[in-house]
C-alpha positions as CSV (number, residue, x, y, z in Angstrom):
1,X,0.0,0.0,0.0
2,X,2.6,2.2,0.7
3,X,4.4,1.6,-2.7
4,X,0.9,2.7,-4.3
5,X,0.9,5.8,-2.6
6,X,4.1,6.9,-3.8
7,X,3.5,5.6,-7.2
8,X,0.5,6.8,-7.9
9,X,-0.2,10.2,-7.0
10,X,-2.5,12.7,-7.7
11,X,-6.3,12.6,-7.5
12,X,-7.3,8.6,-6.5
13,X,-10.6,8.8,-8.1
14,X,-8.9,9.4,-11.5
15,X,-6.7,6.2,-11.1
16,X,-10.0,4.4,-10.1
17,X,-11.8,5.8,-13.1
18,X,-8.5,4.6,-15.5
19,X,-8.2,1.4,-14.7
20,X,-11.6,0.3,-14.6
21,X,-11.6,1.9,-18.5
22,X,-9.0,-0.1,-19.2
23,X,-9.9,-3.3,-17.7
24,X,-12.8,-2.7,-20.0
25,X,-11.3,-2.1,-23.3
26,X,-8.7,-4.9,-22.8
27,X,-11.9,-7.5,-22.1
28,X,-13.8,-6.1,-25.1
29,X,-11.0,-5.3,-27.2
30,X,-10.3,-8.8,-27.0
31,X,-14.2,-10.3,-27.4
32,X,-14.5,-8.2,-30.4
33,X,-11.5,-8.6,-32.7
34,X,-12.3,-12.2,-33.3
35,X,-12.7,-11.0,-36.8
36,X,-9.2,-9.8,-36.9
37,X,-7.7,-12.9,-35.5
38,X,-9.3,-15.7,-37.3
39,X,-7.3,-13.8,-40.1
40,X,-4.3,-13.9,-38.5
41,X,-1.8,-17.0,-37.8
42,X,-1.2,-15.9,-34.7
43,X,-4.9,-15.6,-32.8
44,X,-3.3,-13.8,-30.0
45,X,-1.7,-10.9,-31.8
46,X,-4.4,-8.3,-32.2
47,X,-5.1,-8.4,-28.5
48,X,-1.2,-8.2,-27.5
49,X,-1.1,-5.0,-30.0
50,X,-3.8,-3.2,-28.5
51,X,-2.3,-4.5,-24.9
52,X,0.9,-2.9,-25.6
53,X,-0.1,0.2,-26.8
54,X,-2.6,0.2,-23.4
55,X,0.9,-0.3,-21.3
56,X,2.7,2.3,-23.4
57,X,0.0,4.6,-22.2
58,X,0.1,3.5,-18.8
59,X,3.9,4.5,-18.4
60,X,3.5,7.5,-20.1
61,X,0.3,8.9,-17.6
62,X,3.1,7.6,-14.8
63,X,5.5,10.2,-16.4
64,X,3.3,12.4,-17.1
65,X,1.8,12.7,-13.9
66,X,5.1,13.6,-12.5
67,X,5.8,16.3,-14.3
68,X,4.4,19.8,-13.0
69,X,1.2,20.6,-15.0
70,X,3.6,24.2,-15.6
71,X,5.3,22.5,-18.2
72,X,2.4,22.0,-20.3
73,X,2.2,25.1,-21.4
74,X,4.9,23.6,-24.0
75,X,2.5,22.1,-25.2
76,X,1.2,25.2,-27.4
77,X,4.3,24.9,-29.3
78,X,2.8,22.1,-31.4
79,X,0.2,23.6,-33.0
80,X,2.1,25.1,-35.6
81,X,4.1,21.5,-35.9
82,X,0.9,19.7,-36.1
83,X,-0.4,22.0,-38.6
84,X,2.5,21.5,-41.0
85,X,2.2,17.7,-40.3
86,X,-1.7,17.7,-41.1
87,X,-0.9,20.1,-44.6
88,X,1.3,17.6,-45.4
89,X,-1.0,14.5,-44.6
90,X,-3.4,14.4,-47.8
91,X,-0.2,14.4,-50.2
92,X,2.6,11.8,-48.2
93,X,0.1,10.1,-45.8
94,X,-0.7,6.4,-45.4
95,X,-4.0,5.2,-46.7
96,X,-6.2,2.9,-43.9
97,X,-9.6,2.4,-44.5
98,X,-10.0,4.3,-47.8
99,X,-8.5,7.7,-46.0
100,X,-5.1,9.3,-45.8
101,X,-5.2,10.3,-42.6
102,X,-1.8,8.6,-41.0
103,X,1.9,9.4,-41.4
104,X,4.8,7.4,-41.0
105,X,8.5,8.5,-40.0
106,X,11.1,6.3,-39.1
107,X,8.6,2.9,-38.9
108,X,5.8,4.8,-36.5
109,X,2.8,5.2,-37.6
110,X,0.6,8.1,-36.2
111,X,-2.5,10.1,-36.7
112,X,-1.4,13.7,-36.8
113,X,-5.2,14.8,-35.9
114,X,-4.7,13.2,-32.7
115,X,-1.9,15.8,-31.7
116,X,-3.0,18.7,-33.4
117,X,-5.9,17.9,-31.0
118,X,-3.6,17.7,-27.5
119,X,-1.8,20.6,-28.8
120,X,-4.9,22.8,-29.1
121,X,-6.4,22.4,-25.8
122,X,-3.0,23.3,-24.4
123,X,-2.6,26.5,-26.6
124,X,-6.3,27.4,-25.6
125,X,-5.5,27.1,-22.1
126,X,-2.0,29.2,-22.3
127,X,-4.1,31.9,-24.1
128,X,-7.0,31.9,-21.8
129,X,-4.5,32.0,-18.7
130,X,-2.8,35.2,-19.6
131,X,-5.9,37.8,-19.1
132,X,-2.7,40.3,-18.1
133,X,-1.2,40.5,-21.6
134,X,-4.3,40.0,-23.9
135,X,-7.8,42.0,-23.8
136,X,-10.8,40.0,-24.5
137,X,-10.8,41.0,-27.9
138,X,-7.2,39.7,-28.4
139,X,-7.9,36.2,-27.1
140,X,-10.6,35.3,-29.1
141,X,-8.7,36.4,-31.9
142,X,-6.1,34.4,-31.3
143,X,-8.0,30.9,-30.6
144,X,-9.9,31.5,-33.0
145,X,-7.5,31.9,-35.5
146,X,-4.6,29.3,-34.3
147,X,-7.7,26.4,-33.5
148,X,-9.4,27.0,-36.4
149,X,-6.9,27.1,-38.9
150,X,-6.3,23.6,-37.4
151,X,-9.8,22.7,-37.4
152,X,-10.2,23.6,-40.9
153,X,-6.7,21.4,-42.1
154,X,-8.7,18.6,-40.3
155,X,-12.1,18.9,-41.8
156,X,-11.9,17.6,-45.3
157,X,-10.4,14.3,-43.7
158,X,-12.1,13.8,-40.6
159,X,-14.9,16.2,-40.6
160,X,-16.2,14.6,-36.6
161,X,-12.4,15.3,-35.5
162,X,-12.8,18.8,-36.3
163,X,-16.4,20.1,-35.3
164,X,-15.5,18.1,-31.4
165,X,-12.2,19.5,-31.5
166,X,-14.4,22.9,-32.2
167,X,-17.1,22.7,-29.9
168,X,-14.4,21.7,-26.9
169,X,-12.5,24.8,-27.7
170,X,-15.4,27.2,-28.1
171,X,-16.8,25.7,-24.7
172,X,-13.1,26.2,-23.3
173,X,-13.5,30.3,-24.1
174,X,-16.8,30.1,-22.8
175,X,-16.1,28.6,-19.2
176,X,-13.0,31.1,-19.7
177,X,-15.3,33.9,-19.8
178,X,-14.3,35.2,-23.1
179,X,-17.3,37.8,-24.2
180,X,-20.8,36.3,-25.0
181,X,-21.7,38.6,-27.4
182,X,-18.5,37.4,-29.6
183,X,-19.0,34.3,-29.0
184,X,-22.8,33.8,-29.4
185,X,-21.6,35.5,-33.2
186,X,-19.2,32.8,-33.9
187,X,-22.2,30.4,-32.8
188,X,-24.7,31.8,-34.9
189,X,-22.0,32.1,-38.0
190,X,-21.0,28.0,-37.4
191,X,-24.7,26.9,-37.4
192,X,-25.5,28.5,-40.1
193,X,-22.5,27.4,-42.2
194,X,-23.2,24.2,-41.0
195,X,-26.8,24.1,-41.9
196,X,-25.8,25.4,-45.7
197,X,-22.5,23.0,-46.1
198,X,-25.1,20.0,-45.0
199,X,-28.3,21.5,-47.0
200,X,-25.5,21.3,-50.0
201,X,-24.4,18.2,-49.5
202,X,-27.7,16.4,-49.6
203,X,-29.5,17.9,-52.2
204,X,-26.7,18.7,-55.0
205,X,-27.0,16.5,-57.8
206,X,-24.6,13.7,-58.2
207,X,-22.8,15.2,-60.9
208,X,-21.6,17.9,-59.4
209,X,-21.1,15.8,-56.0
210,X,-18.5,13.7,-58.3
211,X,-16.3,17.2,-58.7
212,X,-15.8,17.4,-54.8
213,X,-13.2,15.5,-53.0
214,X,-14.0,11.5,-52.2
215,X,-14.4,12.8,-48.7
216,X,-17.7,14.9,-49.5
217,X,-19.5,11.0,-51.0
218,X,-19.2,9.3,-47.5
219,X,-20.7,12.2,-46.1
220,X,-23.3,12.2,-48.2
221,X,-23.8,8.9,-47.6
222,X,-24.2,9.2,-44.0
223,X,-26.6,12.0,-44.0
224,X,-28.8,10.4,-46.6
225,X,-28.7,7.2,-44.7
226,X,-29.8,9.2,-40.8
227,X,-32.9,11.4,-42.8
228,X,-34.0,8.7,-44.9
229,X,-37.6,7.4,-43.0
230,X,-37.4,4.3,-45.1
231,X,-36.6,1.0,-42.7
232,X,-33.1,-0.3,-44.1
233,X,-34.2,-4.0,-43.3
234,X,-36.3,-5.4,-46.2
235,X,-39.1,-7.9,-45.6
236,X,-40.2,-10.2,-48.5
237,X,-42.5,-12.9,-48.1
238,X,-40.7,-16.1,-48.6
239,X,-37.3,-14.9,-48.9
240,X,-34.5,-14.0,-46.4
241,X,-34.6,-10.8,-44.4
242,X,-31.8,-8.7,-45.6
243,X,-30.4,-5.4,-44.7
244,X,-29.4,-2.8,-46.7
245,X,-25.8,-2.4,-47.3
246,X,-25.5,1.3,-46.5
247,X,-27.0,0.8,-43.4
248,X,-25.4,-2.4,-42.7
249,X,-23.4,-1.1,-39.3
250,X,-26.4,0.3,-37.6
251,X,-28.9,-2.1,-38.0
252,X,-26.3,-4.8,-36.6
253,X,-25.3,-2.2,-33.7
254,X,-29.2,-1.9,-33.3
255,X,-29.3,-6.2,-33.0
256,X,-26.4,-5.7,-30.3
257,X,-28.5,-3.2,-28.5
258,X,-31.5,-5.5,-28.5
259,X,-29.8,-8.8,-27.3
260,X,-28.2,-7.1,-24.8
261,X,-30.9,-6.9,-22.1
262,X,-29.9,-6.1,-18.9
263,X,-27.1,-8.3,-17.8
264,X,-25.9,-9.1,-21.3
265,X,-24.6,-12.2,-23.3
266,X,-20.8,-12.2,-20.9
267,X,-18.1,-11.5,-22.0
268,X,-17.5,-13.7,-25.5
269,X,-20.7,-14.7,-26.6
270,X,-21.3,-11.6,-28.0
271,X,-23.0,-12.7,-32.1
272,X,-22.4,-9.3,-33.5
273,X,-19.2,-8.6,-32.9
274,X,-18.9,-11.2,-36.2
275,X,-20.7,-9.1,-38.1
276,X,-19.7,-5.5,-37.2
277,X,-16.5,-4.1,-39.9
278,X,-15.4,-1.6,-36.6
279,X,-16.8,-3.6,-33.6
280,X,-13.9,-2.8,-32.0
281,X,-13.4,0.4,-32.5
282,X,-16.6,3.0,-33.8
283,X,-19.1,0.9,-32.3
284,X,-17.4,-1.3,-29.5
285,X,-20.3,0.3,-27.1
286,X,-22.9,-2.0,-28.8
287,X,-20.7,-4.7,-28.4
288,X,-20.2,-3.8,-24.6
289,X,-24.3,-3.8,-23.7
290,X,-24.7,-7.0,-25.9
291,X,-21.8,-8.8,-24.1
292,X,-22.4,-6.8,-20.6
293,X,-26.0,-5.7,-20.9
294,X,-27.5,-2.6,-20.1
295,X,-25.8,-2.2,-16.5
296,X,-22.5,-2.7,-18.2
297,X,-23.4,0.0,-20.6
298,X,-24.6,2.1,-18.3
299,X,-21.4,1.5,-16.0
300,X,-19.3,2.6,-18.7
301,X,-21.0,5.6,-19.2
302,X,-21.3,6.3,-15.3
303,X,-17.5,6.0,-15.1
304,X,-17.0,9.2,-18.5
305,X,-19.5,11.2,-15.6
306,X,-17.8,11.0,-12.7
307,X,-14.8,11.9,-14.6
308,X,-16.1,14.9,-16.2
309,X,-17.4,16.2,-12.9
310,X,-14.0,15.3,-11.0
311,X,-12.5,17.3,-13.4
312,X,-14.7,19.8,-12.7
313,X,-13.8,19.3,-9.1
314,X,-10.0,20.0,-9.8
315,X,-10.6,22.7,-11.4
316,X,-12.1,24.4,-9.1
317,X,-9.2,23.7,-6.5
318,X,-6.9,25.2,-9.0
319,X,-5.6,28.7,-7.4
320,X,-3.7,29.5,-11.4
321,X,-5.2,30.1,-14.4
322,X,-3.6,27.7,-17.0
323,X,-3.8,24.4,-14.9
324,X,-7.5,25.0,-14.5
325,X,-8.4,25.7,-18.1
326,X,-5.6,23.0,-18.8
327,X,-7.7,20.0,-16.4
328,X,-10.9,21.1,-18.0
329,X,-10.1,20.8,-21.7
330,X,-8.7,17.7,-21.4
331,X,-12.0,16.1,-19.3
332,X,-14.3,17.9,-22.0
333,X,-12.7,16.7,-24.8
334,X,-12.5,12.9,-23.5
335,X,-15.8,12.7,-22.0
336,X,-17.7,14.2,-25.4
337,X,-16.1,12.6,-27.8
338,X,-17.5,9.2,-25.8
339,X,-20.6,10.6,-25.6
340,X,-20.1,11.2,-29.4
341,X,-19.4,7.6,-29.5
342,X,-22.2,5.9,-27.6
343,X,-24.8,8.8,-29.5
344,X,-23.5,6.7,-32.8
345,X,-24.1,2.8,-31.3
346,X,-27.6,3.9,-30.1
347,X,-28.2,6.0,-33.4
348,X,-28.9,9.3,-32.3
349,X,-26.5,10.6,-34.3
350,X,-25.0,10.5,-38.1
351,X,-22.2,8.1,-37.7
352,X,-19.1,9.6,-37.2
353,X,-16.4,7.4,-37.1
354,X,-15.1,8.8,-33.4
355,X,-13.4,6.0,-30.9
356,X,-14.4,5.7,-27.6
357,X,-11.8,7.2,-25.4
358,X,-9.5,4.4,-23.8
359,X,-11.4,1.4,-24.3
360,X,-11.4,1.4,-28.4
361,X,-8.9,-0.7,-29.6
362,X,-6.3,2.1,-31.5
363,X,-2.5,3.4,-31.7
364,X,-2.4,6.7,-31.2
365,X,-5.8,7.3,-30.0
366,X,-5.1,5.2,-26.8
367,X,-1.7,7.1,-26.3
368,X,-2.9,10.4,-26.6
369,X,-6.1,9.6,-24.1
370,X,-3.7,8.2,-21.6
371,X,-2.1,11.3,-22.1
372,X,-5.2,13.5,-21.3
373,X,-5.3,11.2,-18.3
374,X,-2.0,11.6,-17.3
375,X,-2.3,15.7,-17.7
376,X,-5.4,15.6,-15.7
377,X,-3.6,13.7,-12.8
378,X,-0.6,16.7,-13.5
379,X,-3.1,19.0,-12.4
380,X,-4.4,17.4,-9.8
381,X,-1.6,16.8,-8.0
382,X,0.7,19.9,-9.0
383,X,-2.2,22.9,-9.4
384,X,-4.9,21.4,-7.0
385,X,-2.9,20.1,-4.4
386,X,-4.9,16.4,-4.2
387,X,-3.6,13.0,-3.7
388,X,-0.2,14.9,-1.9
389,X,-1.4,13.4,1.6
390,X,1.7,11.4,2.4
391,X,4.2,13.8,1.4
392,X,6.0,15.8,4.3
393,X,4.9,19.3,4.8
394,X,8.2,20.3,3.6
395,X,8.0,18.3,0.4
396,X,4.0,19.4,-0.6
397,X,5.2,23.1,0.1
398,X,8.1,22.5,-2.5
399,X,6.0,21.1,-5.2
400,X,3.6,24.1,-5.0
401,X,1.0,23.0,-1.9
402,X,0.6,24.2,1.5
403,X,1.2,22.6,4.8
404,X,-1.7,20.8,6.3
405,X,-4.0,23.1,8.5
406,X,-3.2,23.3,12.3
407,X,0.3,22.7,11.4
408,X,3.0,25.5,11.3
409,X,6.7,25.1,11.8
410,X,7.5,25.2,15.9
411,X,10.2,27.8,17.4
412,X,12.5,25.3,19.1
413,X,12.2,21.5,18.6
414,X,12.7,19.4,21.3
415,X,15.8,17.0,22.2
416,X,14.1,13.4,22.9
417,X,16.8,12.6,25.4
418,X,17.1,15.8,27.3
419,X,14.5,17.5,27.0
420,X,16.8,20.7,25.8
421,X,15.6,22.7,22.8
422,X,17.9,22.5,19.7
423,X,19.0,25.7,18.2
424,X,17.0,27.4,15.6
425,X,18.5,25.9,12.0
426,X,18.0,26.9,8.6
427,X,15.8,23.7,8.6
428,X,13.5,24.6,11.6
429,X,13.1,28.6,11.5
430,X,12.6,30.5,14.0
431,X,9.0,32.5,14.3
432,X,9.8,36.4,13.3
433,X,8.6,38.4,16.5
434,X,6.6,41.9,15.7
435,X,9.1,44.8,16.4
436,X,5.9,46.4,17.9
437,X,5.1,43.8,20.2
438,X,8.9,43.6,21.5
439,X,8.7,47.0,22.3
440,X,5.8,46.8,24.5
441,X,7.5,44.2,26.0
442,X,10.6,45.8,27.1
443,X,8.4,48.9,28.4
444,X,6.4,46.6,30.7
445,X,9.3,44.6,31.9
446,X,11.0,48.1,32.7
447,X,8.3,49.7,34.8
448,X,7.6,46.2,36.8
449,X,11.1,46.8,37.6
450,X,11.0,50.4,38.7
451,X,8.2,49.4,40.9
């Protein structure tokens, strides 16, 4: 126990809230890439990829979480990085699943969108921290133009990526109290944009569809296949049921749904997880309430809660600026892109191709969420003081905290053996005395004595 005190530090609800996440993703990970490993000689190796990219992550929130959230203000120094790595993307990128949105140097393979994302929320957080060298006006200048320049280098690749990446940074400058006039505006431009680039998209006829990039067909796809009324599973009499191809992935995540009941099919004996292309990835939450039922599901998404509202809870312990921004990006940004998620697997929402957050099998998607994880911790332990209990007084003082209350430094400490006080040291101070009260002192000691 005491070895897990000084190895983990930080806020303890956190580390709860990690591990169960990725107890999860290891169990389903592994249920639902029995796709994968049937093709594969070696049945074990898509579950020992996505096992050593979960300990990768692990050691990096232990580093990370040991670094003073300070530092992170670094972190703004990607975003111009990232943005020359995502305008390069579309021209040298690796090609998975019919989209160039990977890179490879030196034999690592990476999705620049994931830390053009990390990067963001940090130079968000530096800009909304330094209210003493920008006005308002500056600010949301400055965000605005530095996210959304990234935003819009995302877009025409991974559309999702860039309108959550967005929608965390505009809620960012709205927590950070940047004006509501300026940024009900911006609001008001984005819907309407929105509503015109998706009113384009689904009624503009094919041929001139066929001039845009092949990005602009799968979302037309996907919003034809969400407004169209007509029931994608065909009923004939006498003839098999079958399901319409481009609706293939939600009907089967709707089967999932309905087999689940309330305490599942286990672990295993999951049926769907056969038939779903990303069951362990876009829609691994289907596969978690067929397999674990609704009170699995509901789990899950009990555990995304309590973390956005400890992170809320941090933040509000936070005496600077940047480490509270900081601890609140990072929570928004993982819990609503899972709530993005599990909106797709219960089709609320147009799919969108978005993993869930440290429980999706994925490279660098599960490094960069342990590293939100290990940033939040950062905070926690470094800007709100938490999880410092079993540190001396001494030591939490040095890393930024105060000294328990009731507890100050004594005058004179006490020999054990003779009861004699040692002398005042450098390490045990002695308490400054008010000049005044010396004074009055002296003057009462002297007239007791003239008396």
């Amino acid at each position: 126990m005491d070895l897990a005190s000084k190895l983990f530090k930080g806020d303890r609800v956190i580390w709860v809230i990690f591990m169960f996440l990725c107890l999860v993703s290891v169990i389903e990970v592994f249920s639902a890439t029995s796709t994968i490993a049937y093709k594969n000689a070696n049945h074990w190796a898509p579950i020992v990829r996505h096992a050593t990219f979960l300990l990768g992550g692990f050691v990096l929130v232990l580093l990370m979480h040991n670094v003073p959230c300070r530092f992170y203000s670094l972190l703004s120094l990607l975003l111009p990085v990232s943005m020359v790595l995502l305008a390069i993307t579309p021209f040298v990128g690796v090609v998975v699943n019919g989209e160039p949105r990977w890179l490879e140097i030196l034999g690592v393979r990476f999705q620049p969108s994931e830390i053009a994302k990390i990067a963001a929320i940090g130079y968000t957080a530096f800009i909304l921290s330094k209210r003493n060298w920008f006005t308002d006006r500056q600010m949301f200048w400055y965000i605005l133009g530095g996210v959304g320049s990234v935003c819009f280098l995302i877009f025409f690749n991974n559309g999702s990526t860039a309108i959550l990446l967005f929608a965390v940074t505009f809620m960012m400058m709205f927590i950070g109290q940047i004006s509501f006039i300026r940024l009900l505006k911006l609001s008001g431009v984005g819907l309407i944009g929105l509503l015109m680039l998706v009113g384009f998209i689904r009624f503009a006829p094919d041929k001139v569809i066929d001039l845009m990039p092949d990005r602009v067909h799968t979302w037309k796809a996907r919003i034809e296949r969400f407004s169209d009324p007509e029931d994608a599973v065909k009923f004939e009499p006498g003839r098999a049921v079958s399901i319409d191809g481009d609706d293939y992935q939600v009907v089967h995540a709707k089967i999932a749904l309905a087999r689940g009941g309330l305490l599942g099919k286990f672990p295993g004996h999951g049926q769907q997880r056969d038939f779903l292309p990303q069951a362990y990835s876009d829609f691994i939450y289907a596969i978690i309430i067929e397999e674990m039922g609704i009170v699995g599901g509901g789990f899950v998404l009990l555990l995304y809660i309590i973390l956005l509202v400890r992170v809320g809870m941090i933040a509000r312990r936070c005496d600077k600026l940047f480490p509270k921004f900081l601890v609140l990006g990072c929570g928004l940004l993982v819990v609503v892109q899972a709530l993005t998620n599990m909106a797709v697997a219960v089709d609320l929402i147009p799919v969108t191709g978005q993993p869930l957050p440290l429980i999706s099998r994925g490279g660098t998607s599960t490094v960069i969420s342990c590293a939100y994880i290990g940033i939040i911790l950062s905070v926690s332990r470094f800007g709100a003081n938490m999880g410092n209990e079993e540190e001396a007084p001494d030591e939490a003082v040095a890393i930024g905290g105060t000294p328990p209350e009731g507890e100050s430094i004594a005058d004179t400490t006490l020999d054990t053996a003779s009861d004699e006080p040692f002398e005042a040291t450098a390490e045990a101070p002695v308490r400054e005395e008010n000049p005044l009260e010396a004074v009055r002192t002296i003057k009462e000691t002297t007239t007791e004595t003239e008396i």
